[in-house]
N, C-alpha and C positions, 0 to 999 in steps of 0.2 A: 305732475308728480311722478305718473310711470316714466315719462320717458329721461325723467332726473333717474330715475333708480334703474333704471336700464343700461343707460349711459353707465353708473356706476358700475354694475356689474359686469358689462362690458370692459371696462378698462381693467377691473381685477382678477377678470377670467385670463385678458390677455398679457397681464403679467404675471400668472401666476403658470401660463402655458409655455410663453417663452421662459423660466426659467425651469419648467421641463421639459421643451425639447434640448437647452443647452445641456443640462444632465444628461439625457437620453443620448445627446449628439457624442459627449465624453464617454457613456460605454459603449458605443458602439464603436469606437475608435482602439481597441486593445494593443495595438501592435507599434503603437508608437513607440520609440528607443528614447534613447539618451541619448543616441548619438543624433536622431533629428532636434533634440531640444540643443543641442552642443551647436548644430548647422544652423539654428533660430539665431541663436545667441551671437554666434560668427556674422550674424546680416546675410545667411545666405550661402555661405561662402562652401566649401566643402573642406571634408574635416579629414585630418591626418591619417596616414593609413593606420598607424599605434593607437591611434584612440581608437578607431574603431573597432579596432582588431582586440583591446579589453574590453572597450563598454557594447555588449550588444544584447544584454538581458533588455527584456521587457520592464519598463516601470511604466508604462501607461500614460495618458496625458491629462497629468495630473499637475495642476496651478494651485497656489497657495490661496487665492480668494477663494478660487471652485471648490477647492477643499475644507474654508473654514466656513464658508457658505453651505457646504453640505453637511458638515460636522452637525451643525446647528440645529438643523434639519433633520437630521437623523437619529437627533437624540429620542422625539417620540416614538421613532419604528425601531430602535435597536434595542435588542435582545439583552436582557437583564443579566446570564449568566455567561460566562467566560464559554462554556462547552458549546454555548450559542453560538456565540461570535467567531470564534473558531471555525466553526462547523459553515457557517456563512462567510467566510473567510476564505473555506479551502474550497466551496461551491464556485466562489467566483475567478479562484486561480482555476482552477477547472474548466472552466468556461472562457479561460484568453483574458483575463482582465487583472492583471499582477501592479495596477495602481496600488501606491500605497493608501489613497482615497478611493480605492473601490467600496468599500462598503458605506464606507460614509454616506457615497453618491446613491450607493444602491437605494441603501434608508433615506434619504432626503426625494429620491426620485418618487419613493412611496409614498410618502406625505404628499410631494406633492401634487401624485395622481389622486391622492384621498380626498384633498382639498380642490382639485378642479374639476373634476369629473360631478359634484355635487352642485358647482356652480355653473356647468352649463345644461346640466335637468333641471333648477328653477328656473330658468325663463319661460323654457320650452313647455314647463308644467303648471305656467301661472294661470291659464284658464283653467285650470282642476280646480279642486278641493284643496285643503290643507292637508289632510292626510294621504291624499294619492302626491300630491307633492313629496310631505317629505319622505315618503316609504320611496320614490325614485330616486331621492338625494340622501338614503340611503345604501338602497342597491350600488349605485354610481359610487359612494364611499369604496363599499366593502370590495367592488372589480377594482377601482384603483388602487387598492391599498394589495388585494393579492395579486392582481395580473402581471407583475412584477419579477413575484417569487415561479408562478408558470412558464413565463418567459425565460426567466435563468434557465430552473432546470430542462426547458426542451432545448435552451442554447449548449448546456451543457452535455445532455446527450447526442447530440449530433454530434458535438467536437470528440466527443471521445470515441465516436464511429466514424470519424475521419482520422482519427490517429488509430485504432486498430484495424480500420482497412487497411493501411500502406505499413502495418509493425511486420508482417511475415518478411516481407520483402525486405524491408532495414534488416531484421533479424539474420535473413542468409548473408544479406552484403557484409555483414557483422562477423561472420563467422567465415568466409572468404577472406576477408581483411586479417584477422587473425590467422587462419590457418597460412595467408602466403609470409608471415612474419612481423606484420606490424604489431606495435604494442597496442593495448585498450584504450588508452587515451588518443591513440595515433587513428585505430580503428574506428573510434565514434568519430572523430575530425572529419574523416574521410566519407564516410556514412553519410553524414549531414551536408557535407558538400556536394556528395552524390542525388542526393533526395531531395537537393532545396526547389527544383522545377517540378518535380514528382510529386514528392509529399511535403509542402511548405511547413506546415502545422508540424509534424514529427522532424523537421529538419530545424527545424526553430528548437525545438527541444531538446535537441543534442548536442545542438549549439550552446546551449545556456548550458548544460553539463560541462564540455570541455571547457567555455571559460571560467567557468567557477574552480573547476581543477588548475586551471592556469592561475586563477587570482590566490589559488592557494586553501580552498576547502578539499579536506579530505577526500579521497575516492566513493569512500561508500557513503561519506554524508551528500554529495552530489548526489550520486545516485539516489537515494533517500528522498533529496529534494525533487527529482524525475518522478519519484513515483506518486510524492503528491500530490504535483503538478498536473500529473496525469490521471489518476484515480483508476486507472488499470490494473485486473486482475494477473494478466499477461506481463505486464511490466513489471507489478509487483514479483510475479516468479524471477522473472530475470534479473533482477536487485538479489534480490536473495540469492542466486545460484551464484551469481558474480560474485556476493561478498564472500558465501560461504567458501568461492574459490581462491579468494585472494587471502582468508586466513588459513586455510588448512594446506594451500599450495599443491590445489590438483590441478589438473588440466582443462584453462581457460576453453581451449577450441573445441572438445571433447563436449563439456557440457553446455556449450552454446550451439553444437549440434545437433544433439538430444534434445533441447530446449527450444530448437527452430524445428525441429521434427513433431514435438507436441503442439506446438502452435500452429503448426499448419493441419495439426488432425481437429484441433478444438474448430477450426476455421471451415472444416470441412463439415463436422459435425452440425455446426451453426446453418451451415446452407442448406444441409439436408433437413435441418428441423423447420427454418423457411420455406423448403418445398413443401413439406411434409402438412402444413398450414396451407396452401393453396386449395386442396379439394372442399375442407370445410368451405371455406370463404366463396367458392365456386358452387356451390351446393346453395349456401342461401341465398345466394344474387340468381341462379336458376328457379329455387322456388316461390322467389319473391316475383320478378322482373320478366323471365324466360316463360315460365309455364303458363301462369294468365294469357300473356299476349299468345304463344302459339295454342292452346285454348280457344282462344275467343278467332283465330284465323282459321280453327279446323271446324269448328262448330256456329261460327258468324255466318255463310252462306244457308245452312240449313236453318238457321233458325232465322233468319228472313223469308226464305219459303214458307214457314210456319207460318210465320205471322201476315203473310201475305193472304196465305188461305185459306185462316179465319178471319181476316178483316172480310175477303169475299163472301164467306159463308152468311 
């Protein structure tokens, strides 16, 4: 009879794990185009240079089963209110993942850590109690159901510190690009062409600005859409300065030099306040780690002598 109910469990662990790492496999995947699903589609073949030259935004690699499969799924981890969804929504453009099933995946990927991670603490906790059992397929619930949402946001703070490391440097090329007389749409083209072996992540981004400008959305709703995208303070100013320049008709290169001047001071400010954090952190690894051990090497000779000659005594 265990090894019937083993076997079961066995078989439902491991489908309920292959259809989390297939979820898992899909966000880790964010940078898939349309233009590779257009090359799928072709058998392979390689795709015009007009299409690719409009389609090169981000949708993710996002299937209609994996999608209504996730849909399903996600109905028990998603968020009741709109401000939620939303909010979990712009977390995961944030983070590289601009599927129109990201969230979906996200919530169904929670479920279904919720629901496997409890089923492989009971095997493991079948010689226990009942209560140490299920308090383990418990805990295993509640990690799989957040370690999810911990993983987004540390996925998504590093990406936003990989796009404001390389923003100063877009920023002056930006303002080079302008000042020798390109237009701002000509200028970011060129930026993003420049930075795509440099900064992949922020040249991706400026990429999907110009062609949304080229498809035909507004200037400053691009923009807009940039700064969503990116959840930067930095950026956000520079949205702003842009727009406010393009309605009141002052001078593009002026305030995009001013605006790369601040940002390289705020960037400066960052690294001093980094240093500035080192001596504490150097302080408690020395009176943790440093002092006992050189301690016990200044005072370990004599106090073996001690003890040597009272054992004689």
């Amino acid at each position: 009879m265990n090894a019937v109910l083993f076997a079961f469990l066995g078989l439902l662990v491991f489908g309920v794990a292959g259809m989390f790492f297939y979820g898992l496999y899909v966000l880790m995947n964010p940078t898939r185009t349309a233009t590779d699903r257009l090359r799928d589609l072709q058998g392979g073949g390689p795709v015009e240079a007009e299409v690719v030259d409009i389609i090169t935004v981000d949708t993710g690699g996002d299937s209609g089963g994996m999608g209504g499969m996730a849909s399903k799924l996600g109905q028990f981890a998603a968020p009741t209110s709109e401000e939620e969804k939303s909010r979990q929504r712009q977390m995961l453009m944030q983070a590289g993942y601009k599927s129109r099933h990201a969230l979906e995946i996200f919530n169904g990927t929670r479920v279904t850590m919720a629901l496997c991670l409890p089923l492989l603490v009971i095997p493991m906790a079948s010689n226990s109690g009942l209560t140490q059992t299920a308090f383990g397929a418990l805990i295993g619930s509640a990690f799989g159901y957040y370690a999810p949402q911990l993983w987004l946001t540390n996925i998504t703070d590093k990406r936003k510190r990989t796009l404001l490391k390389s923003f100063p440097d877009a920023l002056d090329l930006l303002v080079s690009c302008v000042e020798a007389g390109l237009g701002l749409d000509a200028a970011f083209r060129r930026v993003a062409l420049e930075l795509e072996t440099a900064a992949p992540e922020l040249s991706r981004e400026f990429q999907i600005v110009t062609h949304e400008i080229s498809a035909g959305v507004p200037r400053a709703e691009a923009l807009r859409h940039l700064e969503h995208r990116t959840g930067l303070d930095e950026i956000r100013s520079l949205v702003n300065m842009l727009t406010q320049a393009e309605r009141f008709g002052s001078s593009i290169a002026k305030g995009l030099r001013v605006h790369s001047r601040m940002t390289r001071q705020k960037r400066m400010a960052r690294a001093e306040e980094e240093a500035a954090k080192v001596s504490p952190k150097l302080t408690i690894i020395m009176v943790l780690f440093l002092l006992p051990t050189l301690g016990l090497i200044i005072m370990g000779p004599a106090m073996i002598k001690v003890l040597a000659m009272m054992g004689s005594r």
